[in-house]
KOLNUVO-513594 format. One line per field, with one value per residue (C-alpha): x, y, z. Coordinates in steps of 0.05 Angstrom, whole numbers. Layout:
xx <- X	...
yy <- Y	...
zz <- Z	...
//
This chain:
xx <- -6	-60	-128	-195	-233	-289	-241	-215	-287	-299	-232	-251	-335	-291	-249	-297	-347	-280	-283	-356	-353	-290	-337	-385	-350	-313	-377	-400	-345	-326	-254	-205	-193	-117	-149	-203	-148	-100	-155	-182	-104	-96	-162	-139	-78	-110	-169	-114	-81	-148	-160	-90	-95	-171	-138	-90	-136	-178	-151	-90	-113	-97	-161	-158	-85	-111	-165	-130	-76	-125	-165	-96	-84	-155	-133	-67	-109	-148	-100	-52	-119	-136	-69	-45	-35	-4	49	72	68	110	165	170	184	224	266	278	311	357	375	379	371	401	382	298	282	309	367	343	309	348	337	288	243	246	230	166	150	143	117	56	41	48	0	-45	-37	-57	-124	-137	-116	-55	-17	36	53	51	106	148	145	163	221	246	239	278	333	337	327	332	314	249	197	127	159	188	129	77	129	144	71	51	119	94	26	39	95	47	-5	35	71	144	180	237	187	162	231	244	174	184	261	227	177	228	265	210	201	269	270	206	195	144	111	30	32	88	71	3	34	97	47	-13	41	63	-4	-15	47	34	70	73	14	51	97	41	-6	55	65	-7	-6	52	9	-46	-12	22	-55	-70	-115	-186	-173	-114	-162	-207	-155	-131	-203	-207	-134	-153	-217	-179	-128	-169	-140	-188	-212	-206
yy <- 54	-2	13	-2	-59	-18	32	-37	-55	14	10	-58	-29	25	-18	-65	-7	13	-57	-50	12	-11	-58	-28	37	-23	-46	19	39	93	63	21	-58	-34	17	-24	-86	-27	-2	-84	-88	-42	-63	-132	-125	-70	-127	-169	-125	-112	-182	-196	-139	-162	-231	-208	-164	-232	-294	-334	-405	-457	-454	-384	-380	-432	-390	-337	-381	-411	-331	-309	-369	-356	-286	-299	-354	-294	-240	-283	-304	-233	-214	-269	-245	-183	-221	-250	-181	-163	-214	-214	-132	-142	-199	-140	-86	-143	-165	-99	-83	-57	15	-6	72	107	128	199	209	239	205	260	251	179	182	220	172	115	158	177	107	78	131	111	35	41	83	16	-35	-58	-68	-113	-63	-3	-45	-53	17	45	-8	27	95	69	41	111	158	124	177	192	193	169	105	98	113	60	12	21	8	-49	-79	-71	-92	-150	-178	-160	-206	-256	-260	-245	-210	-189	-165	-121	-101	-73	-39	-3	21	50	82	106	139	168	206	218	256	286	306	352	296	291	223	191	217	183	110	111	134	75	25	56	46	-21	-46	-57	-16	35	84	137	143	140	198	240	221	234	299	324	291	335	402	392	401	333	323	296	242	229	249	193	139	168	184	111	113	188	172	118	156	219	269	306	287	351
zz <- 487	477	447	489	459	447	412	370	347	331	280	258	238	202	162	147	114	78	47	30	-5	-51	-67	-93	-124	-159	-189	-191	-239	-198	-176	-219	-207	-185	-139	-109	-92	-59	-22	-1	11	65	97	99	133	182	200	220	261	294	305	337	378	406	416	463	507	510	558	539	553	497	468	456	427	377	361	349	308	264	248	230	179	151	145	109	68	46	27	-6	-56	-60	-92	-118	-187	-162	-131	-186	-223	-168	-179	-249	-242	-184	-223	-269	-220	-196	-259	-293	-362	-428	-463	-470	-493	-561	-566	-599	-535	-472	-412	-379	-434	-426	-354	-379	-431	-375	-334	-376	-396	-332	-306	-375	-349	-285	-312	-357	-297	-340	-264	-302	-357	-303	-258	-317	-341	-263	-263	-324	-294	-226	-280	-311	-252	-180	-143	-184	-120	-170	-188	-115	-93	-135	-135	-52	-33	-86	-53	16	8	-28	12	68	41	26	91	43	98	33	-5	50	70	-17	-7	51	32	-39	5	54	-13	-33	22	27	-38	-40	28	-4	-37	-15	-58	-13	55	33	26	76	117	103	98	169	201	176	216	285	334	285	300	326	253	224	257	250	172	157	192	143	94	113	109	42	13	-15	-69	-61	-82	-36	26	5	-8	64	94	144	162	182	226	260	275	306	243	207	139	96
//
């Protein structure tokens, strides 16, 4: 069912208060770089959703389809800049899965304490904003256990929200099958409800998936944390907050 304009600009104040105040938490020190570009990440693509969907309440003359054309390449302009570097992050980690690697952990280790090890220091990466050593350490975790729903999880919405920005329809596609795993195996999982859920509601068309992923979501008892990463998606959506 299509949204009311005045129920679009209402999104689109939302989202755009969502950018300010990863912003300024950002320089605030109260998020992470890697946790402020998620959060500008899945603002981004939401604003241009927004914007599409405004466009096509408004009239289709010429003029206004090249309106709308040019605001959507100004759009694209600005996420691919925005996560640029991540991209490439992306790739490089992404080059790795394909390709595969030989034994990287010791061999006096067995392989569910080497899933821990990576586990713990991509978790200590992340809290430093080392994104490129986090990827690599998640890519070895995915080598060593497939089905591990964390590195599924990370890796699934960096995917999608990248390949989002960058208008990399494959890259999208690899996100949104890790986050589809993830779920998959951990059903119970607050963390991946959270994502396939955001990546969900970033998608047009997809609304419905994604007020019913955020409602599991909500009754698995997410962290606050997780309620604030989830708190716009949440008022937009007409779920409650806590």
């Amino acid at each position: 069912m299509k949204r009311s304009e005045n129920q679009l600009r209402d999104e689109l104040l939302l989202r755009q208060a969502s950018l300010e105040d990863a912003r300024r938490e950002l320089e605030a020190g109260e998020l992470t770089p890697i946790q402020a570009a998620t959060i500008e990440a899945r603002e981004e693509l939401a604003l241009m959703r927004i914007h599409r969907e405004l466009d096509d309440l408004a009239s289709g003359s010429g003029a206004k389809r090249q309106g709308r054309q040019r605001r959507t390449s100004l759009l694209v302009v600005g996420l691919v800049c925005l996560l640029t570097v991540l991209v490439i992050v992306l790739w490089h980690s992404l080059s790795l899965r394909q390709a595969g690697s030989q034994d990287t952990g010791s061999i006096t280790l067995s392989r569910s304490q080497e899933v821990t090890q990576y586990l713990t220091a991509a978790q200590q990466d992340i809290a430093s904003a080392n994104v490129s050593a986090a990827l690599q350490a998640y890519e070895y975790v995915l080598q060593l256990a497939p089905t591990n729903v964390e590195a599924l999880t990370e890796t699934g919405w960096l995917d999608f929200s990248a390949g989002s920005s960058a208008v990399n329809p494959s890259l999208v596609s690899i996100g949104e099958t890790d986050l589809t795993d993830a779920i998959r195996y951990g059903p119970k999982n607050a963390a991946a409800r959270l994502y396939y859920a955001m990546a969900a509601d970033s998608t047009p068309g997809n609304q419905k998936v994604a007020k019913a992923q955020f409602t599991v979501f909500l009754a698995l008892h997410p962290s606050p944390a997780q309620l604030e990463v989830a708190r716009k998606d949440l008022l937009a959506l007409g779920l409650p907050t806590s």
